[in-house]
C-alpha positions in Angstrom: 114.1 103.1 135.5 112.6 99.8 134.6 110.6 100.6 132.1 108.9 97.1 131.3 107.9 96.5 134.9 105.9 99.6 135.0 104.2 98.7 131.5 103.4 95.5 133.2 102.0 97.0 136.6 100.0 99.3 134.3 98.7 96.8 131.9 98.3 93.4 133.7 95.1 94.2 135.3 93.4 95.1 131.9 94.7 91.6 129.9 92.5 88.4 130.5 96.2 86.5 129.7 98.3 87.8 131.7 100.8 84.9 131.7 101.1 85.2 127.7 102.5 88.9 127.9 105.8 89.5 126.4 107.5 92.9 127.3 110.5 93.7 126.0 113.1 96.9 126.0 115.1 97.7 122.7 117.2 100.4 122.8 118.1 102.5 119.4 120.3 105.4 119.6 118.7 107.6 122.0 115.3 106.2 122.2 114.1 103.2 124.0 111.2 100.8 122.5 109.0 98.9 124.8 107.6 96.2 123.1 104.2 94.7 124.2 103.3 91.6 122.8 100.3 90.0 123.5 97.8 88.0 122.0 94.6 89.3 119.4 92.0 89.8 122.1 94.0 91.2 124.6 95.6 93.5 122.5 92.5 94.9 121.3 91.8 95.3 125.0 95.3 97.3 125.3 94.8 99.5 122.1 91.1 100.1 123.2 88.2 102.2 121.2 90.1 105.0 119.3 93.4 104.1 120.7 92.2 105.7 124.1 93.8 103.0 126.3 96.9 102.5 124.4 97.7 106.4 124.4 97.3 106.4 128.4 99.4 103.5 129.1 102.2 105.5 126.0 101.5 109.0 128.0 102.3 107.3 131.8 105.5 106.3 130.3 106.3 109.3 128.7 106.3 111.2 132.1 107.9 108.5 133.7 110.8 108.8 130.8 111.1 112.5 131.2 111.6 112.4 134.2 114.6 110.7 133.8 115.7 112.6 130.9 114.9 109.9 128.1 113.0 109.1 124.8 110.6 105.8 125.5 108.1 104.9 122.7 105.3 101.8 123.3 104.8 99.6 120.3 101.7 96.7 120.7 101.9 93.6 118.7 99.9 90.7 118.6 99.8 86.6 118.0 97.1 84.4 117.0 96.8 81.7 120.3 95.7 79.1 117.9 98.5 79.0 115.7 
């Protein structure tokens, strides 16, 4: 399963950048990592109030990877656009 276009579909509506989105897959033994890299305000969009919206967008992957039998973490990181 492509796990970086469904992080995409998921998130791209909630990002006012969409353009400056970086997903990326790592894979480490048995887990994959998708990495979401965005920049300061929309990330704070992405992790939301409490972490509410960044644990939705984690738990629709999760079933998505067990479904398929596999370990798939999100990780968020962020850039400053004015550097």
């Amino acid at each position: 399963m492509d796990y970086c276009k469904l992080v995409k579909d998921i998130i791209s509506s909630l990002v006012t950048n969409p353009d400056d989105l970086k997903i990326e897959l790592v894979e480490e033994s048995n887990t994959k990592i998708v990495y979401v890299t965005a920049n300061n305000l929309d990330t704070a969009r992405l992790i939301g109030r409490g972490g509410n919206n960044a644990n939705d967008i984690r738990e629709c992957v999760s079933v998505a990877s067990k479904l398929n039998n596999e370990r798939v973490l999100v990780k968020f990181n962020s850039f400053d656009e004015n550097k």
